[in-house]
C-alpha positions, 0 to 999 in steps of 0.5 A, spaced: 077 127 886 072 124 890 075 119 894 072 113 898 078 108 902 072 105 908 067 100 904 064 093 905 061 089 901 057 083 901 063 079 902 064 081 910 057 085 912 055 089 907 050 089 903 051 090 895 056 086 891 063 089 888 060 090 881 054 094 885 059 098 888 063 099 882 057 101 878 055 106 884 061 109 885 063 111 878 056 114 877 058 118 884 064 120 880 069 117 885 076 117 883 080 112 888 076 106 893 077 101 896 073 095 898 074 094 906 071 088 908 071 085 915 076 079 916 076 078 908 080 080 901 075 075 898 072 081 894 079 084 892 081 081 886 074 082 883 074 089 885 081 091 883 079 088 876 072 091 875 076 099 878 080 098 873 075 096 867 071 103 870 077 108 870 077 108 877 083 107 881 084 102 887 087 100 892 086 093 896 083 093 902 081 090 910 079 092 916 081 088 921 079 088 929 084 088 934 084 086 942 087 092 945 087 095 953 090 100 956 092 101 964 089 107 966 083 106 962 077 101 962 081 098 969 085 094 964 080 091 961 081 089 954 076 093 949 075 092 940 079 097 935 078 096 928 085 098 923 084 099 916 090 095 912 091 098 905 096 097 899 097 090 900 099 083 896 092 081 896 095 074 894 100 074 901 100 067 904 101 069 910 095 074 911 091 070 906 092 063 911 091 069 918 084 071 915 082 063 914 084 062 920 079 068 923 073 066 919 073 058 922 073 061 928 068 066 926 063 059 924 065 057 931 063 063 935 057 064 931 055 057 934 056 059 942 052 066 940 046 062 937 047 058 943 046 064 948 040 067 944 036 061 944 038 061 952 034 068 952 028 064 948 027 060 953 026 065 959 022 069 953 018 063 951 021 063 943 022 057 940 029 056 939 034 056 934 036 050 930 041 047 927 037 048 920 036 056 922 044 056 923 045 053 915 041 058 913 044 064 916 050 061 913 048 059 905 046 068 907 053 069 907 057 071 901 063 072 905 065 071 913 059 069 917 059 076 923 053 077 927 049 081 923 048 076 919 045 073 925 041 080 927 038 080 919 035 073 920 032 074 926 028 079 922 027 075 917 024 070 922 019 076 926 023 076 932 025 083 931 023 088 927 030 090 924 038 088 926 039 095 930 033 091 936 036 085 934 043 087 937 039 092 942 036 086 945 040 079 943 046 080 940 050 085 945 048 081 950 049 074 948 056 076 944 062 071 944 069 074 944 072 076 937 079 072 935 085 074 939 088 079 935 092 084 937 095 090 934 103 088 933 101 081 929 096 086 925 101 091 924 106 085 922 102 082 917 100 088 912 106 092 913 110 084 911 105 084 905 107 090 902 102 094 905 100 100 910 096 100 917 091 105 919 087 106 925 080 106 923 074 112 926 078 114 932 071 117 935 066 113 932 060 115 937 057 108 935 063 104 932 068 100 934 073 106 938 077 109 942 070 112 945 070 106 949 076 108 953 074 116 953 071 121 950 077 126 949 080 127 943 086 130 948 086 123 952 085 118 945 091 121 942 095 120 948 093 113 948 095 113 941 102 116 941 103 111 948 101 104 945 098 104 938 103 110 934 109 105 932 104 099 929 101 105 925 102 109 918 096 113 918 088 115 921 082 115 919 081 122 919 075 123 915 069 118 916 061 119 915 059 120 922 065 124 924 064 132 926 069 137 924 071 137 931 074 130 930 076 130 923 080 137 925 083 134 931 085 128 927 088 132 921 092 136 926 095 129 930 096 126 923 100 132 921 104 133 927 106 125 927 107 124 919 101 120 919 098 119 913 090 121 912 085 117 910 077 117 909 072 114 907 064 112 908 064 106 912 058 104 908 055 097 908 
C-alpha cells in the first residue's frame, strides 16, 4: 500500500485544494493519507469525506511548531521543531480553540513582518508595502496566514523572482517569533484529544530540524531520548528529502523505543 501521512493543503501553505489532492493521490494509488497542515484542521473535515468517497483510508492531521532549546546546544538559545499530530478529534475544543488562538497571532506577526520588510525597502529605495497590500496577502490565503504567502506576493509584485529569494532576501531577516509553543502543551493537546504525536523530519537539511542544534544522527537522538522522548508516540522516519542513512538511523531509533514510524512527502 502507498501511504502519505505528511501533506499541505492551501489551508496553511500548500498549493492545491483537499479535492486537488484527493483526486492526485487516488490517481497515484495511494492507500492511506492525511492532510498536515500548519497550525490548521480546517481541511479536516473535507479531507476525511472526499477519502472516504475515493476508497482512500484517512487519518486527521497537523503539524504544529514548537519552541524548543537545549543546554548544550545552540548556547541555550531556543530554535523550531515541527511535530506531526495524528489520529485526533478533529471537533476537540480544546485543540480547535489552541489553533484559533495561533492563527490570530499569526495575523499579528504578519503585520511586525511587512513592517520590517518595508524598513529594508527604504534603505533599497522600494516603495513600501501598504495596508492595501496587506488585504490583498490576506484575501490570498484560503487558511493560516504564514510567510510564504507573503513571500509569493513579493513575487507577484516584481520584488523578487520566486519565494525561495524572498525568504533568501527578506523574509529570514526580517522574521518575527512564532507563537510560544512549546512541545508538553503540544503533546497535552493531541494525545487529550484522542491522538498521537510524532516528531517530524528529524534531519531535514532544509527544514525545521534538529539540523539546527547538530548534524549528528547519534547527537539528534541523544537529544531526543533526554528531552522530547516522553511527549512523543513516533517519528517521522521516511520523508522527501531524507538519505538512507537518516531513514535507516531513524528506523532503528524507533524500534529500539517502541516508537511508531511515520513517513510522508511534506508536499506543498
Amino acid at each position: 500500500m502507498k501511504i502519505d501521512l505528511h501533506i499541505h493543503s492551501n489551508c496553511s501553505d500548500g498549493k492545491f485544494t483537499v479535492q486537488e489532492i484527493t483526486k492526485e493521490a487516488k490517481a497515484r494509488n495511494i492507500g492511506l493519507m492525511s492532510i498536515t497542515d500548519h497550525d490548521s484542521i480546517d481541511s479536516q473535515e473535507t479531507a476525511i469525506n472526499l477519502a472516504k468517497k475515493n476508497g482512500i483510508r484517512y487519518v486527521s492531521g497537523v503539524e504544529l511548531n514548537v519552541t524548543f532549546s537545549h543546554p548544550r546546544y545552540n548556547e541555550g538559545k531556543p530554535v523550531s521543531l515541527d511535530f506531526l499530530g495524528y489520529q485526533f478529534d478533529v471537533k476537540n475544543k480544546e485543540l480547535k480553540n489552541k489553533l484559533q488562538q495561533i492563527a490570530e497571532y499569526r495575523e499579528e506577526r504578519a503585520v511586525k513582518i511587512l513592517d520590517n520588510i518595508n524598513a529594508e525597502f527604504g534603505k533599497e529605495g522600494i516603495e513600501k508595502l501598504t495596508k492595501t497590500d496587506f488585504k490583498e496577502i490576506q484575501a490570498s490565503v484560503d487558511g493560516v496566514l504564514g510567510r510564504p504567502h507573503i513571500a509569493d506576493y513579493l513575487v507577484r509584485k516584481g520584488v523578487v523572482r520566486t519565494r525561495q529569494e524572498a525568504f533568501d532576501k527578506y523574509l529570514v531577516k526580517c522574521d518575527v517569533p512564532k507563537y510560544p509553543l512549546y512541545i508538553e502543551e503540544v503533546s497535552r493537546l493531541v494525545r487529550n484529544a484522542g491522538g498521537i504525536i510524532v516528531l517530524a523530519h528529524p534531519n531535514d537539511p532544509h527544514g525545521t530540524s534538529l539540523v539546527t542544534l547538530t548534524k549528528s544522527l547519534r547527537k539528534q537522538t541523544e537529544i531526543i531520548e533526554e528531552s522530547i522522548l516522553r511527549y512523543i508516540d513516533g517519528v517521522e522516519c521516511w520523508h522527501s528529502r531524507n538519505e538512507a542513512q537518516t531513514t535507516n538511523h531513524y528506523i532503528k531509533f524507533a524500534k529500539k523505543h517502541g516508537l511508531i514510524m511515520t513517513g510522508g512527502s511534506d508536499c506543498h
